[in-house]
Residue, then its C-alpha position, 0 to 999 in steps of 0.5 A: x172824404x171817405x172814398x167807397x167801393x161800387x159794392x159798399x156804395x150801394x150798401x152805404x145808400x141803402x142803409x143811410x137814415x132815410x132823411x140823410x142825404x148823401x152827396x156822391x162825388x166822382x169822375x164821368x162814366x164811373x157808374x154813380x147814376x147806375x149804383x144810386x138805380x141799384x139801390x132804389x130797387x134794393x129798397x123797393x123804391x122807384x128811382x126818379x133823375x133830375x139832371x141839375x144841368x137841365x133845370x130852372x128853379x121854377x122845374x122844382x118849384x112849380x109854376x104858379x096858378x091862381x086859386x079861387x075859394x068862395x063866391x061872390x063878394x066872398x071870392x079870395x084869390x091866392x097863388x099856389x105852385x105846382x110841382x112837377x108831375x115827376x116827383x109830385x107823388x104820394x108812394x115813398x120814392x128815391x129822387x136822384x139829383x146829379x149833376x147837382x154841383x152843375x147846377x146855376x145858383x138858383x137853382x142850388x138854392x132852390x134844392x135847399x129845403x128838398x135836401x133838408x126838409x124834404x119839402x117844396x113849397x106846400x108840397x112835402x115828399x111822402x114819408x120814407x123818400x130817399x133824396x141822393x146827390x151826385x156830380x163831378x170833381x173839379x179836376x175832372x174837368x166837367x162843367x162844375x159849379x162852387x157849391x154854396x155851403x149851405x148847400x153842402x152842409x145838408x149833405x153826407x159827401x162820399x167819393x166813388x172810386x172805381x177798383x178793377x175787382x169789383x167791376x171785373x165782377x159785375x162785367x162778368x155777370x152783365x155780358x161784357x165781352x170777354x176781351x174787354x174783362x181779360x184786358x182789363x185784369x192784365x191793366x187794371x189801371x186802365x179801367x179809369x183814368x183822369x180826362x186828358x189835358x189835351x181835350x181828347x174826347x175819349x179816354x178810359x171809364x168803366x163807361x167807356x169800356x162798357x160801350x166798348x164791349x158792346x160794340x165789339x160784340x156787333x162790329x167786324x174785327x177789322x174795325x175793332x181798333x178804330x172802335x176803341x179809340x174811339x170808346x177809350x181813347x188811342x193809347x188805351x185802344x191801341x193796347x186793347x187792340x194790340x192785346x185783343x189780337x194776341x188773345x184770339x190766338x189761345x185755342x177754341x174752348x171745344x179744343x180744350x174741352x176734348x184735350x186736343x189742345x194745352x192750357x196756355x202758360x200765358x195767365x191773360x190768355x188764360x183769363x180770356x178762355x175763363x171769361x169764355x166759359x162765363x159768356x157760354x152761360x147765357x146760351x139757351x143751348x144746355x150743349x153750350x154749358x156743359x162745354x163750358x163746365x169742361x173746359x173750365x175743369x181743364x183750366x182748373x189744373x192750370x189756374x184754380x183761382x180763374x176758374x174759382x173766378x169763373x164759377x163765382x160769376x156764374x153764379x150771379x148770372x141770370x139762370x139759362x139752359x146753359x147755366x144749369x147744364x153748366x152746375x150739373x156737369x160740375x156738381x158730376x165729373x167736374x173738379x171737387x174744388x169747383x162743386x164745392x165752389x158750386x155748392x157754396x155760392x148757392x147756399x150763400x145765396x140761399x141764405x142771403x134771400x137769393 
């Protein structure tokens, strides 16, 4: 089975023929239903869950109502279903189906002429719908049904899989806290991980880290341990822990902007300062995104690939008075490979419609 990236995923969904529908595999929390999101708004479409776990086949066929044409000794009684209010629609929109391999047997069935004819019953899916499905493995240990093949021959089955640098990426232009990036750059092989056989409840998922970086934001250090057991699992939330309190030791990034205090040799340490610098960006302080840009050109002489890093996912962030004081410091004092980096990004994204 062709196994995608998160990026090439979303450009798989969006480019496959309208009237295909694709069939996502992957393990728990690895992001499916936030990608197929992804792609609806690509697409200009609004992006409508059915959770196959929840159903009943009459949730997709409609109940049935009696219809009366004519009057008198004319009067003829027919049955008509109704579809559900949710995707009883007119505009084209992207109908998600996940858990879809967890679904009881009806209702699977019930899905069949949906996913081939786009059609329930005598209602029919506007022109130009999309219809994507999604569900666990089986050794995920998730509640996963037998998938009737006449079910799954309606489909074009792909697997996601998670890769460290396209989630390192995305986390670095959606707020995830700088310890949890750092961290899972040194162990990238912590970023997912099978469910434990011991019927542990927490174990590694992009999801996982993601609720992490949340809570870390929120709660007081001390409770940062029993927060990542309780997010990722203790052998992985012991070394975030155990890695989370050595980083705080590198300096302030004020100390490094005005040189009082060395770039560490240490390049995790250094990873930490260089998501620091990309947190900064979205301060409505422009003071916060000229001290980022200095102490990015200090880490430049050290590390050039994580500040290109820095930049790059700066670029993608949500424009803020930091971030603009952010490019203008680079684009004036800061290190000619960085503007150039700068000047890039931007034309790329220019000419990419951005």
């Amino acid at each position: 089975m062709l196994a995608l990236s998160p990026s090439e995923l979303v450009e798989f969904l969006v480019s496959l023929p309208a009237r295909r529908t694709p069939f996502i595999w992957g393990p728990p929390g690895i992001g499916k239903s936030a990608l197929v999101r992804e792609a609806a708004e690509r697409m200009g479409l609004t992006c409508v869950t059915l959770l196959g776990t929840q159903l009943a086949p009459e949730d997709l066929i409609g109940v049935p109502r009696i219809v009366v044409s004519g009057t008198g000794a004319d009067a003829r009684h027919t049955t008509e279903f109704c579809p559900p209010r949710a995707i009883l629609r007119v505009e084209p929109f992207l109908l998600f189906i996940d858990e879809l391999n967890s679904a009881v047997p009806d209702v699977q069935k019930a899905f069949y002429s949906l996913i081939l004819d786009r059609r329930l019953g005598d209602y029919e899916l506007p022109e130009h719908s999309r219809v994507v499905g999604a569900g666990n493995r089986i050794e995920d240990r998730a509640l996963v049904r037998p998938m009737a093949t006449a079910l799954s021959n309606r489909m074009v089955h792909v697997a996601l899989e998670a890769r460290s640098e396209n989630w390192l990426v995305w986390g670095a232009q959606n707020g995830i806290h700088p310890l949890v990036l750092a961290f899972v750059r040194a162990r990238p092989d912590r970023l997912s991980e099978l469910p434990p056989s011991d019927a542990t409840p927490a174990y590694p998922t992009p999801r996982a880290w993601h609720m992490l970086s949340d809570a870390i934001h929120a709660v007081a250090e001390p409770l940062w341990p029993s927060v990542a057991a309780g997010c990722v699992g203790d052998r992985a939330g012991a070394e975030f822990s155990a890695f989370a309190k050595r980083a705080l030791l590198a300096p302030p990034l004020t100390a490094l902007a005005d040189g009082s205090a060395a770039v560490p040799s240490d390049p995790d340490l250094v990873y930490f300062l260089g998501a620091s610098c990309i947190a900064l960006l979205a301060s409505k302080q422009e003071s916060d995104g000229t001290l980022a840009a200095r102490a990015l050109s200090r880490i430049a002489r050290n590390s050039m690939e994580i500040a290109v890093w820095a930049v790059e996912a700066g670029l993608g962030r949500a424009t803020t008075p930091a971030s603009e004081a952010f490019m203008t410091h680079l684009r004036a004092s800061g290190s000619s490979v960085l503007a150039d980096v700068l000047r890039l990004g931007r034309f790329a994204g220019s000419a990419d419609g951005g």
